[in-house]
C-alpha positions in Angstrom: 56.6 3.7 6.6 53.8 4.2 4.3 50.7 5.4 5.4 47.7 3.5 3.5 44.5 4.0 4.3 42.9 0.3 4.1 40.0 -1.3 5.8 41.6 -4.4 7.6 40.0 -8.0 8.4 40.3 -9.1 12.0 41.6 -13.0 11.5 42.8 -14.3 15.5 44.7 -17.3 16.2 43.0 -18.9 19.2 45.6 -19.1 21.7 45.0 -22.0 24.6 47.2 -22.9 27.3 49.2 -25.1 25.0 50.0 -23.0 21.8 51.6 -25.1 18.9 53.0 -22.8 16.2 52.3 -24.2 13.3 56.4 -24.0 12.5 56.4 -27.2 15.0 54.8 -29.3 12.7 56.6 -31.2 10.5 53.8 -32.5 7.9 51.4 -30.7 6.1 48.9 -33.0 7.4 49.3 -31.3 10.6 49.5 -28.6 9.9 46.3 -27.9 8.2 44.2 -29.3 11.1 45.7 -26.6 13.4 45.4 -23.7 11.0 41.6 -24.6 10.5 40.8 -25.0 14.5 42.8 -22.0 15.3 42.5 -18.9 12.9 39.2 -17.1 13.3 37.4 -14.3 11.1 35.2 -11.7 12.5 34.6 -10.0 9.2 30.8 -8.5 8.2 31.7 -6.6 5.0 32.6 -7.9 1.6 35.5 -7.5 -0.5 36.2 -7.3 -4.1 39.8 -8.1 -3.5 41.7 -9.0 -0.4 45.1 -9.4 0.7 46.6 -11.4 2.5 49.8 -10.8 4.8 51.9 -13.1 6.7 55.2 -12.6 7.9 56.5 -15.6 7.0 55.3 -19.1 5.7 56.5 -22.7 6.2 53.9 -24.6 4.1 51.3 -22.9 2.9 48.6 -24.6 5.0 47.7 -20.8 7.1 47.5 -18.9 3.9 45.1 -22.1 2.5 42.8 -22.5 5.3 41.9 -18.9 6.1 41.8 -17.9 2.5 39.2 -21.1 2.7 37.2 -19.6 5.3 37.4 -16.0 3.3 35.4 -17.5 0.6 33.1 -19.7 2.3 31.8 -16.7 4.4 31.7 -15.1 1.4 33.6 -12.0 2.6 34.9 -11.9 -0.9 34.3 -12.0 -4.9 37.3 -11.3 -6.5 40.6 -12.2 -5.7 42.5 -13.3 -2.7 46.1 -12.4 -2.8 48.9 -13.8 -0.4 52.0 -12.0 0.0 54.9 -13.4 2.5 58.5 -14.3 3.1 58.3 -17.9 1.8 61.0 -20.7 2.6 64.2 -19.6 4.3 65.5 -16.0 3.8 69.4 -17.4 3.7 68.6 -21.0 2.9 68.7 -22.6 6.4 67.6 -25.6 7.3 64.9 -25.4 10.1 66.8 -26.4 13.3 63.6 -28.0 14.8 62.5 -30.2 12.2 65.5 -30.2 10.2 63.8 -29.7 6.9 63.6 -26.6 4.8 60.2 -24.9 3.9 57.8 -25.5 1.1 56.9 -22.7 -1.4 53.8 -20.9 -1.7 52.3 -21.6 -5.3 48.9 -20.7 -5.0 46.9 -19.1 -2.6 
């Protein structure tokens, strides 16, 4: 409900005709490959500061490799801040891989 008025970075997932969320993989070594061949910036400015948004993180591989590709396009000079539900809202164990989620510690 609150109206900010922010410039916004256009970051796309590449979507084929098989998709895998990144929620399917079970190892971080997974999912870091995928985050890196699918999220995309198309970003000419730079930034002193940039935040990040997700709505919800499993590992932190997304928040990693596109904060990654931030800084080595040198879109930014200061910081690069994630924000995000992190791990399980209510504790639950992921049904799919039957693990719970890793933390966010540093962006």
């Amino acid at each position: 409900m609150l109206t900010i008025e922010l410039p916004e970075i256009k970051i796309t997932k590449i979507k084929s005709v098989v998709t895998i969320a990144q929620k399917t993989f079970s190892k971080l070594s997974d999912r870091e490959p995928n985050a890196r061949n699918t999220m995309f910036i198309d970003e000419k400015r730079i930034y002193k500061n940039i935040l990040l948004i997700d709505d919800a993180v499993g590992s932190d591989a997304t928040f990693n490799e596109v904060a990654k590709k931030i800084r080595q396009r040198g879109i930014v000079i200061g910081s690069i801040i994630g924000v995000a539900l992190t791990g399980s809202a209510n504790g639950i164990i992921d049904t799919n891989t039957k693990k719970g989620f890793g933390i966010v510690n540093e962006v």
